[in-house]
C-alpha positions as CSV (number, residue, x, y, z in Angstrom):
1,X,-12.9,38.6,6.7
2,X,-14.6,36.2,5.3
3,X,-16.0,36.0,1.5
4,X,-20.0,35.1,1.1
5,X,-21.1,33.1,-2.2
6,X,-23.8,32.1,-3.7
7,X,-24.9,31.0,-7.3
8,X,-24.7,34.4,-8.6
9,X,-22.6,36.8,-6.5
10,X,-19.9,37.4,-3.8
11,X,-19.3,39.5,-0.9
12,X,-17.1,39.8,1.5
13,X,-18.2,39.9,5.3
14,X,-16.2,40.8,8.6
15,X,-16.1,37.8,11.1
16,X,-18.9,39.8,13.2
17,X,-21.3,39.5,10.6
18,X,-23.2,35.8,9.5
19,X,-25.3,34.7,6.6
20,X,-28.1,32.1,6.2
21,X,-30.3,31.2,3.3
22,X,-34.5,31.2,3.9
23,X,-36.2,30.4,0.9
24,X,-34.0,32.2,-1.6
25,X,-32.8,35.2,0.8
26,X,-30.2,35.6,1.9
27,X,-30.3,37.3,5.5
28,X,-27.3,38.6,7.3
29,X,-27.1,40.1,10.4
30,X,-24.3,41.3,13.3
31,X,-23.5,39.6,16.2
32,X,-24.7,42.4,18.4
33,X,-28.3,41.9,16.2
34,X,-29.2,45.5,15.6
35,X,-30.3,45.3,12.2
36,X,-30.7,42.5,9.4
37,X,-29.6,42.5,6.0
38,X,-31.7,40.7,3.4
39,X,-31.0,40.4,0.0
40,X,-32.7,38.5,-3.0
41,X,-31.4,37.7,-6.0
42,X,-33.2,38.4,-9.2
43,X,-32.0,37.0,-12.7
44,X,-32.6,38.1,-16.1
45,X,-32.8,35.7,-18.9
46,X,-32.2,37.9,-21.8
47,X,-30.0,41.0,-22.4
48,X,-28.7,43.0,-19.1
49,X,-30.5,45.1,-16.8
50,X,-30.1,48.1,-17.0
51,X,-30.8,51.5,-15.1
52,X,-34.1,52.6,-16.3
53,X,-35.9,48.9,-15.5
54,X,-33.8,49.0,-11.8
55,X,-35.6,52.7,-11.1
56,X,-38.9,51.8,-12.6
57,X,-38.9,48.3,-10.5
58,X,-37.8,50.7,-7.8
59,X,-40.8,53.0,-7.8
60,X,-43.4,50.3,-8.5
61,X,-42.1,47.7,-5.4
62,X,-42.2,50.1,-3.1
63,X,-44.0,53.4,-3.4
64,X,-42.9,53.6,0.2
65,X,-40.0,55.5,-0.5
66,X,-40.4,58.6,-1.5
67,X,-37.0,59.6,-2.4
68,X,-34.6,57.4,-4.6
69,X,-30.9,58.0,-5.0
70,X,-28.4,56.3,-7.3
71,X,-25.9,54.0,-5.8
72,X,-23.3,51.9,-6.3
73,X,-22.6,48.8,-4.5
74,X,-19.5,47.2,-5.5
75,X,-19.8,46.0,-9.0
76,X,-23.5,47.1,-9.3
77,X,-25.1,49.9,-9.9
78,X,-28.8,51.1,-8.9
79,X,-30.8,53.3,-7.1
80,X,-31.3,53.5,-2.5
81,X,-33.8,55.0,-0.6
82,X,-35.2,55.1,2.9
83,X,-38.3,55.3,5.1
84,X,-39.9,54.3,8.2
85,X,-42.7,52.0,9.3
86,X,-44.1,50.5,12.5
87,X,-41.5,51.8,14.5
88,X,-38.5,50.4,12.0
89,X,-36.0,52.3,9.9
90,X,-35.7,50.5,6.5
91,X,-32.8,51.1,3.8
92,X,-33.4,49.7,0.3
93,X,-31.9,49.1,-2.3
94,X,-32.1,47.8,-6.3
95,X,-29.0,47.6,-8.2
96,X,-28.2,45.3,-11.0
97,X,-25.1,43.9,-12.9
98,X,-25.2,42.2,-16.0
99,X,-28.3,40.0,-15.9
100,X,-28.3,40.6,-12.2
101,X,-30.9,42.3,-10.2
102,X,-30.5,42.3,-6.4
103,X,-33.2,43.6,-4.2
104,X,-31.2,44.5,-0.9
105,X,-33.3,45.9,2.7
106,X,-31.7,46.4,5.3
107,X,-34.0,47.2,8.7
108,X,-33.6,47.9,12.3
109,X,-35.3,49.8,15.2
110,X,-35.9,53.5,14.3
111,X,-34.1,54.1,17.5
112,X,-31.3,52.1,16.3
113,X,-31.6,53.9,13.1
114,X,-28.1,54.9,11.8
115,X,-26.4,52.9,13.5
116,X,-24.7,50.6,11.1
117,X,-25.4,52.4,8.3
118,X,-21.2,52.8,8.3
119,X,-20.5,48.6,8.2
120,X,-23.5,48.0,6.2
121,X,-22.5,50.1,3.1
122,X,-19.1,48.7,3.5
123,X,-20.2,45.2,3.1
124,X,-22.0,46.6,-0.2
125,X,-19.0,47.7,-1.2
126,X,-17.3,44.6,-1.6
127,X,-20.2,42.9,-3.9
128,X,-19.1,40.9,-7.2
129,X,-20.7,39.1,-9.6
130,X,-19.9,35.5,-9.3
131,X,-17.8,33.5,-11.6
132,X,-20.9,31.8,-12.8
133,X,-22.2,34.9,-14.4
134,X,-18.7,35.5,-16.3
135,X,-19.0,32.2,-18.2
């Protein structure tokens, strides 16, 4: 395993798994490239985010989903939800920490659709806030 950092937050991620930054996402995928994991970083200059401004920002990004379910994803806590489009299965996600706000998708081919639902909720699992955020 390996631990993934940035400014704000950690994770940790298996050896099959690899990050790169694009503009302020961060996109990780597998080595076998089934699906990709993107996840952008929100910040919140005053006070702490909490659940009600996570589902509400849920509902108005993307009316897509139809659904929403709470979730927790290592040290945050939000809501998830699913749906399909243009032949892809997409898995999203907004949960916050602190003055942390992560918008997480996570797509592949609806005929790959489940497949690493397993690893990728693992690799949630493991998300910190980063010592930055503690000071």
């Amino acid at each position: 395993m390996k631990i993934l950092e940035t400014d704000h937050w950690c994770m940790m991620l298996p050896q099959e798994w690899h990050a790169e930054t694009d503009d302020d996402v961060i996109r990780i995928v597998d080595q076998d490239d089934v699906g990709e994991i993107e996840i952008t970083t929100l910040h919140k200059h005053v006070g702490n985010v909490d659940s009600i401004e996570i589902a509400a920002m849920a509902k108005e990004e993307s009316p897509e989903v139809v659904t929403w379910h709470d979730v927790t994803a290592g040290a945050f806590k939000g809501v998830t939800g699913v749906y399909t489009e243009d032949g892809a299965a997409i898995r999203e996600w907004y949960v916050g920490s602190e003055q942390l706000l992560l918008f997480i998708t996570y797509v592949c081919a609806d005929e790959d659709n489940g497949l690493d639902d397993a690893s990728v909720d693992e690799l949630l699992a493991t998300l910190v806030v980063g010592d930055s955020q503690a000071a």
